[in-house]
TIFIFI-579778 format. One record per residue (C-alpha): residue in one letter; x, y, z. Coordinates in pm, whole numbers, padded with zeros to 5 digits, always signed. Layout:
<nodes>
aXYZ
...
</nodes>
This chain:
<nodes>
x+18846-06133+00088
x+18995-05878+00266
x+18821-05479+00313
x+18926-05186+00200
x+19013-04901+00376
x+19064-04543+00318
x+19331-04335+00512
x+19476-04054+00487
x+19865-03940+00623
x+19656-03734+00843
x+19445-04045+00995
x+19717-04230+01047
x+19930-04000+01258
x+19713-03745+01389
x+19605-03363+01268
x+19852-03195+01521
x+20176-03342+01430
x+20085-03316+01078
x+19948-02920+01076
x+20368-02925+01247
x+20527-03114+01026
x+20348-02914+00701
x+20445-02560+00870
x+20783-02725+00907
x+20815-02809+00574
x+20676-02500+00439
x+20951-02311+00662
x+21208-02510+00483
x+21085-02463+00159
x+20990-02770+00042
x+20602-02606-00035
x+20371-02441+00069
x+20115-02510+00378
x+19815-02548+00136
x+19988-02788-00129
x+20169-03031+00175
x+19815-03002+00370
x+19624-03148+00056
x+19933-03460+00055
x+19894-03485+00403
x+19549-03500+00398
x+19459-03753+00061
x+19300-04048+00168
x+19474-04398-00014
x+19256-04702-00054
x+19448-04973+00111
x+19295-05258-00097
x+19121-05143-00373
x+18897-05348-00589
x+19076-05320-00865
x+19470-05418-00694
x+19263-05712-00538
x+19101-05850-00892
x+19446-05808-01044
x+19644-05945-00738
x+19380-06301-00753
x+19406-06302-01159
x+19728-06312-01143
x+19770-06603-00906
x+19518-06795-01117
x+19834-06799-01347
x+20116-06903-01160
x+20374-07076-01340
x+20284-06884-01640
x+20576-06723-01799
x+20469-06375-01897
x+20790-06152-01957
x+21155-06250-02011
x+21306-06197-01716
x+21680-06164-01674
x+21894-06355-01899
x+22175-06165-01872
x+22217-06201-01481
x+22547-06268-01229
x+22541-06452-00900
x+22702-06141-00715
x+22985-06230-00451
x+22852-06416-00191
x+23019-06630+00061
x+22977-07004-00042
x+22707-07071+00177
x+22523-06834+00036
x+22583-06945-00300
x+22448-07279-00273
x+22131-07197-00136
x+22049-06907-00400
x+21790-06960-00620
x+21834-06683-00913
x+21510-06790-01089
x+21299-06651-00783
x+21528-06337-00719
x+21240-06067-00738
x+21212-05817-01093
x+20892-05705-00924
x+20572-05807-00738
x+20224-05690-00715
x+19974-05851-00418
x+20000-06247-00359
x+20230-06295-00706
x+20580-06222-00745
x+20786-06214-01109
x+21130-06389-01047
x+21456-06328-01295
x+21281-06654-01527
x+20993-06386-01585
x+20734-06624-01459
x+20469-06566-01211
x+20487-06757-00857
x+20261-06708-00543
x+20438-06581-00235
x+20321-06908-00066
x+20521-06809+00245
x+20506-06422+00216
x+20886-06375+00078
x+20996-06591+00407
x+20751-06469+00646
x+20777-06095+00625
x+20559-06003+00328
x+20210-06022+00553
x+20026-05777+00314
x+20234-05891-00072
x+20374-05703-00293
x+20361-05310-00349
x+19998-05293-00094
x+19887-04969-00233
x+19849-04862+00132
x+20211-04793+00144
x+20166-04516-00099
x+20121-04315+00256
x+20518-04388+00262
x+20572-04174-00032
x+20354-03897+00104
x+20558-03874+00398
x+20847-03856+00227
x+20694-03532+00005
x+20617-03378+00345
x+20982-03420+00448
x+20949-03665+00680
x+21299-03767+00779
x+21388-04099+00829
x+21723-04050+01019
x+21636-04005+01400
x+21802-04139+01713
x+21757-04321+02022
x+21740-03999+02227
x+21550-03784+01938
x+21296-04050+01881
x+21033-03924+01620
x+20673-03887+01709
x+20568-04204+01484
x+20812-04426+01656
x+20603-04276+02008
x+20288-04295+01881
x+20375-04691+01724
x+20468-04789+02096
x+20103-04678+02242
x+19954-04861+01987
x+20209-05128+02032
x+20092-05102+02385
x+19750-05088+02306
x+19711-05338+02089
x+19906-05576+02294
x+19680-05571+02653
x+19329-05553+02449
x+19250-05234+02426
x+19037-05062+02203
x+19113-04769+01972
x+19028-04427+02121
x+19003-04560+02481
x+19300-04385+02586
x+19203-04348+02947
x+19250-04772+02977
x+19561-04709+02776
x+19706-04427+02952
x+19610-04640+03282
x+19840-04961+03173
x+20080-04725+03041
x+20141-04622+03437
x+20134-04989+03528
x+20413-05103+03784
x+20272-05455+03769
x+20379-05796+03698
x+20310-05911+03337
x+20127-05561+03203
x+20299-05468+02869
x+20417-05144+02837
x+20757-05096+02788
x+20889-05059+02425
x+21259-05122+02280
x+21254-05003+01903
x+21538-05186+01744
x+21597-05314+01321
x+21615-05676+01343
x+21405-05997+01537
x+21762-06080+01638
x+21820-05790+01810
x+21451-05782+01972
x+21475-06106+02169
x+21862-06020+02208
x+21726-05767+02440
x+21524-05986+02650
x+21783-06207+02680
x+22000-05896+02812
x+21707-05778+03036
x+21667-06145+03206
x+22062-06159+03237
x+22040-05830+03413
x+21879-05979+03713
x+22223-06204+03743
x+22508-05985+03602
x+22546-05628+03590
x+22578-05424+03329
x+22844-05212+03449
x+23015-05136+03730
x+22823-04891+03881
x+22492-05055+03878
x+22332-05257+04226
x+22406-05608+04257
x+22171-05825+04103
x+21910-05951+04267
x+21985-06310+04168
x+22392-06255+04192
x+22595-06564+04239
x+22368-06803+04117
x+22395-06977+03745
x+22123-06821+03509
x+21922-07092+03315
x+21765-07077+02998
x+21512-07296+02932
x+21395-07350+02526
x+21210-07557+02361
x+21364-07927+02285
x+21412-08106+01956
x+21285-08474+01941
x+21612-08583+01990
x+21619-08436+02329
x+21875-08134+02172
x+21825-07771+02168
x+21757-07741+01787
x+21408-07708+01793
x+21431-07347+01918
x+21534-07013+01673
x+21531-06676+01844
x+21793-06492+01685
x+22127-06539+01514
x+22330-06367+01767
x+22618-06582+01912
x+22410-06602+02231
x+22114-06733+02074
x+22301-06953+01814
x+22440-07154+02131
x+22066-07192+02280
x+22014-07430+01981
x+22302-07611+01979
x+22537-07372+01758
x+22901-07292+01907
x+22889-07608+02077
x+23203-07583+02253
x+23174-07225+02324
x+22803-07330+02494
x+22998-07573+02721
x+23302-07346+02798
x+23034-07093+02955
x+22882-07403+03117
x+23141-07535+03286
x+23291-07215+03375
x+22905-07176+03546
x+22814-06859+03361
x+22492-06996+03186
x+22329-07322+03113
x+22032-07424+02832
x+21808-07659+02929
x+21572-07810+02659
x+21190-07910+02718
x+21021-08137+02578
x+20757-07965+02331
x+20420-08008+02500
x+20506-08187+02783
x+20449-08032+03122
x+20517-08297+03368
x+20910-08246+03203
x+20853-07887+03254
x+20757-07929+03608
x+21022-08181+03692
x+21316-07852+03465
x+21188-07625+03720
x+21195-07856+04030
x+21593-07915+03899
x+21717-07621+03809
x+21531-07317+04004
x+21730-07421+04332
x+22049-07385+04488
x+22332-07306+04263
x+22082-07219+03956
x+21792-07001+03878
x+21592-06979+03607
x+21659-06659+03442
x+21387-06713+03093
x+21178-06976+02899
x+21186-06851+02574
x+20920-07003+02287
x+20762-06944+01971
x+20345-07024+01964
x+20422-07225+01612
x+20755-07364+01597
x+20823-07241+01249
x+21170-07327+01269
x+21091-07695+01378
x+20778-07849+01151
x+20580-07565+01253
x+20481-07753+01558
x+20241-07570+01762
x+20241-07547+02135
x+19913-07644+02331
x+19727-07427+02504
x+19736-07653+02821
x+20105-07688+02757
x+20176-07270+02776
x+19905-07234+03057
x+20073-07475+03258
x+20430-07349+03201
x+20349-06986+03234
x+20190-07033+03521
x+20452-07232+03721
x+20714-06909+03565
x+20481-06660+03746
x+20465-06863+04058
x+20880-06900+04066
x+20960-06541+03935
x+21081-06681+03626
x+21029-06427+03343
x+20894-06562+02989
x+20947-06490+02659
x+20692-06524+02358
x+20909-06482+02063
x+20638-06357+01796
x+20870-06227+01504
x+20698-06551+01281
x+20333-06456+01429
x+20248-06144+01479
x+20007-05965+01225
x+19900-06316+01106
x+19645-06354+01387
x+19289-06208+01364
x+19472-06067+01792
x+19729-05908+01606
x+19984-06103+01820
x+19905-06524+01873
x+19943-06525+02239
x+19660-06293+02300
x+19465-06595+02135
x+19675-06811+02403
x+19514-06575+02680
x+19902-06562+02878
x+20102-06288+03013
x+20413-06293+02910
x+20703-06070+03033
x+20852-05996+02685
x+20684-06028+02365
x+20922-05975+02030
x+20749-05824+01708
x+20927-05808+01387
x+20904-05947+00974
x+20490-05899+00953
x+20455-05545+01132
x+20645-05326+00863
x+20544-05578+00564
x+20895-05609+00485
x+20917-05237+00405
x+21192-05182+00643
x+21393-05395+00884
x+21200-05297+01225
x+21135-05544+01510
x+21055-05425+01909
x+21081-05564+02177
x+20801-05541+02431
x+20857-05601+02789
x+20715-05478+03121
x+20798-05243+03409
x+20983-05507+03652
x+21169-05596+03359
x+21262-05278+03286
x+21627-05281+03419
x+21878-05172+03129
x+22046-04789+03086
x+22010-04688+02724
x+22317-04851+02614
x+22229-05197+02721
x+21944-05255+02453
x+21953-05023+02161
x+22064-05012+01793
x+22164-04708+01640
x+21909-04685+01410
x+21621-04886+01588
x+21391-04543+01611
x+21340-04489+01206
x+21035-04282+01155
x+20938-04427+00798
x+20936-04755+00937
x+20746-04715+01218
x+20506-04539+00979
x+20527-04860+00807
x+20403-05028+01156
x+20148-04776+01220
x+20001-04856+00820
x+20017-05271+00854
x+19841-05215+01154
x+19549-05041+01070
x+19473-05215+00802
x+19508-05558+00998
x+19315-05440+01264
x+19001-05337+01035
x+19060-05668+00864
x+19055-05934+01173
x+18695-06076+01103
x+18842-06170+00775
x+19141-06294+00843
x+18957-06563+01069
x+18725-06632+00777
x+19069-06713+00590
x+19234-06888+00865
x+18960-07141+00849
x+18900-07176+00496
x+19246-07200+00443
x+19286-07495+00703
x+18998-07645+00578
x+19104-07653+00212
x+19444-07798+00302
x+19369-08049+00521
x+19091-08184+00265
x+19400-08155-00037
x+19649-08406+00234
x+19359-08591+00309
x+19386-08846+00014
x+19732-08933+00067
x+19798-09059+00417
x+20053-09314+00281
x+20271-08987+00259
x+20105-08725+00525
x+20125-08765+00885
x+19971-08454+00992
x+19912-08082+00898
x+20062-07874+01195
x+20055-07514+01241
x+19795-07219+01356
x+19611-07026+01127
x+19802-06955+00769
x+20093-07047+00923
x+20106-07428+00816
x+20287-07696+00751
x+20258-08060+00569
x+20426-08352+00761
x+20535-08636+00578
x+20619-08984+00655
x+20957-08948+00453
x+21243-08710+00385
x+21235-08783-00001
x+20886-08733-00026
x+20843-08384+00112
x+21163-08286-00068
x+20997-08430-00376
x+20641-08260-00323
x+20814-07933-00245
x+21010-07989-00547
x+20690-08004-00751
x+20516-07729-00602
x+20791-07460-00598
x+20910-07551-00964
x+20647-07725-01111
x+20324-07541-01001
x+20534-07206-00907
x+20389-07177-00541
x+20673-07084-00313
x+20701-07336-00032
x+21025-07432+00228
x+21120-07732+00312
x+21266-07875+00615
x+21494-08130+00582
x+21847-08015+00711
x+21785-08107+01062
x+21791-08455+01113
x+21548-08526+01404
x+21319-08265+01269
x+21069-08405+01123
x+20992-08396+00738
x+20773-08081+00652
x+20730-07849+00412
x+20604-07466+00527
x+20321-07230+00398
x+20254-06890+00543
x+20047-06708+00269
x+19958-06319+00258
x+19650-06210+00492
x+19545-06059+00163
x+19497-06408+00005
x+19159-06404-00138
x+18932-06701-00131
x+18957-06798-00450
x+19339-06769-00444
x+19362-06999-00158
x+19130-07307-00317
x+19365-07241-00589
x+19648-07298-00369
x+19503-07593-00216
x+19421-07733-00527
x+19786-07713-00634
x+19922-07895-00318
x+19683-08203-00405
x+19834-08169-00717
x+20127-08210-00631
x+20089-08447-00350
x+19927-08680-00643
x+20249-08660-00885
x+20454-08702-00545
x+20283-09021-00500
x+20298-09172-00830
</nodes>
């Protein structure tokens, strides 16, 4: 079970800015010093006992229809695509902790945390900070050059948080912050979406092959063909990877196919696919295509393939790759917008032990308060003006607040969100257990999981059964058709015990009608 904490607006962002920000606010006349000191300074419980009991009751009950929902409802005007894949009965009324209540007034666990961005559920009373800000005056609205001092103070944490350092040793953090080295964190692009974030590293490694514009230095790899390399499907295609749905990005997995081999064969940029887990085919990539004509300009992976079967790369796997990157100057990216905040590190590939040259942060960080992803990246990389990586509204202070909040409270929480990482993969694997004849293998890191079957129908059956049957929210990947058959989990870090046996129970329930 998750801890509670208690902060204060005052804890979180430090007494000098807010003893500025009240006087401020007292000058505009919004109150007086006093009465916006004693908002400023109110300590929340993050996770109180009471939210906690309520939020586990609750999912004790899913499936239970306990309202009336929304009878009198319209499907909006969406374009047809998104019409066929809405699902009105799980549109949210409201939410509270682990449970949501769709428009069919019934309760449902956020089995995969409102797809993957919901890390602490529904209304965490932590956020309540949010609204004290907002009393204070705290503007939202800032800009790339007039970025607020929450958006500063989240990229030293960022920073912090990301090379192992420990709160309140600033002198190790002010130290890395100088850094000119290789692989050392500490550069920070604030945009709005995970998109955008690994958009930018994407720019940053073109950078070293095009420039920008016309008055920057020639490249230092000018005149040779930039290669992406991405993880492979097990077809041998490029569908395996997902870092964004920017046209670029679309064509590294296999979208805008004939726009992908226009660029090729006009030699402006090639994708390469490797073979998940397989380092000898990494090797022999590098051996191919870091010569001559071409250069390597990024391998870009998720830890858990979340967008493939949740496949997980192996540590020997990343070791080996990174390590052959560092020793050709070939620049990686860790694409963490699926993992970050749902590792007892904070980010996965600390638990990796690699140094990467970008990481991207996004869904988990803000708890799906606000859209706000970064980019992280290091000094060598460093090698855009201002115009080549922002987004106009990248530098919101509320949602870096929102950062700053998610953080705290996932930082005093690690030991326990270990203790639910293994109970939670212990509990599954024990519910799949008993039905082999339709399981190949649970796959996955931590909470995020997912259940491999043998066939297509059966894991659209069993997550059939568990989304509208037992009203745990589950996704299921079947559109791809060398993928193979899974269905996806990726449940709150404040999932108590008891709510995830519950869980677990319900999958071998399921898995037990799916097999009659």
């Amino acid at each position: 079970m998750s801890i509670d904490i208690r902060r204060s607006l005052t804890d979180i962002a430090g007494e000098a800015y807010i003893d500025a920000v009240c006087r401020a606010a007292a000058a505009l006349g919004l109150g007086d010093y006093s009465g916006l000191r004693k908002i400023a300074d109110a300590p929340v419980d993050f996770f109180p006992e009471d939210f906690a009991g309520r939020s586990e009751a609750l999912t004790l009950r899913c499936g239970e229809k306990i309202t009336d929902g929304l009878a009198d409802s319209f499907p909006g005007a969406p374009t047809d695509a998104f019409k066929r894949a809405f699902h009105r009965e799980s549109a949210p009324l409201c939410g509270l902790g682990t449970v949501r209540i769709g428009e069919n007034g019934k309760i449902a666990f956020i089995g995969k945390s409102e797809h993957y961005q919901a890390s602490l559920g529904h209304n965490f009373p932590g956020y309540r900070l949010l609204a004290h800000a907002v009393k204070l005056g705290i503007t939202n609205q800032t800009h790339n050059n007039t970025r607020g001092y929450l958006t500063r103070r989240l990229e030293r944490e960022l920073v912090r948080t990301a090379n192992g350092i420990a709160p309140g040793d600033d002198a190790a953090l002010e130290a890395v912050l100088r850094s000119t080295e290789p692989h050392v964190l500490n550069r920070v692009v604030n945009l709005e979406t995970g998109s955008l974030a690994c958009e930018a590293a994407f720019k940053m490694a073109l950078a070293r092959f095009y420039r920008l514009q016309k008055d920057f230095m020639t490249p230092k790899y000018a005149g040779r063909i930039p290669v992406f390399v991405v993880m492979a499907d097990n077809d041998g295609g490029s569908t395996a990877n997902y870092h964004g749905t920017t046209i670029f990005t679309q064509m590294h997995r296999g979208l805008w196919p004939e726009l992908a081999q226009a660029a090729e064969a006009a030699g402006l940029f090639k994708v390469v696919p490797c073979p998940i887990n397989d380092a000898e085919a990494f090797r022999n990539i590098v051996g191919r295509y870091d010569t001559g004509k071409y250069k390597i300009a990024l391998f870009s992976h998720e830890l858990v393939l979340m967008n493939y079967a949740g496949i997980r790369l192996d540590d020997a796997f990343v070791a080996a790759a990174h390590a052959l990157c560092d020793a050709h100057d070939i620049p990686v990216l860790v694409d963490e917008i699926q993992s970050c905040m749902w590792s007892p590190e904070i980010f996965l590939f600390r638990e990796y032990k690699c140094r990467p040259d970008f990481v991207s942060v996004g869904k988990g960080f803000p708890g799906g308060q606000y859209p706000a992803s970064r980019i992280l990246t290091t000094a060598p990389m460093d090698n855009l003006n201002l115009f080549g990586a922002l987004v106009t509204n990248g530098q919101e202070e509320l949602a870096s607040l929102a950062n700053l909040i998610t953080l705290e409270f996932a930082r005093a929480n690690a030991e326990e969100t270990g203790k639910l990482e293994k109970l939670w993969r212990s509990k599954v694997a024990a519910a799949v257990a008993a039905y082999p004849q339709l399981v190949a293998r649970v796959e996955g890191q931590g909470l995020l999981t997912s259940i491999i079957f043998h066939e297509r129908e059966c894991a659209e059956r069993f997550s059939s059964i568990l989304a509208h049957e037992k009203s745990i929210d589950v996704s299921v990947q079947t559109y791809k058709p060398d993928c193979p058959k899974a269905a996806l989990l990726k449940p709150p870090l404040i999932t108590s015990a008891r709510s995830a046996e519950f869980v677990a129970a319900r999958i071998g329930e399921a898995l037990a009608e799916t097999a009659k």
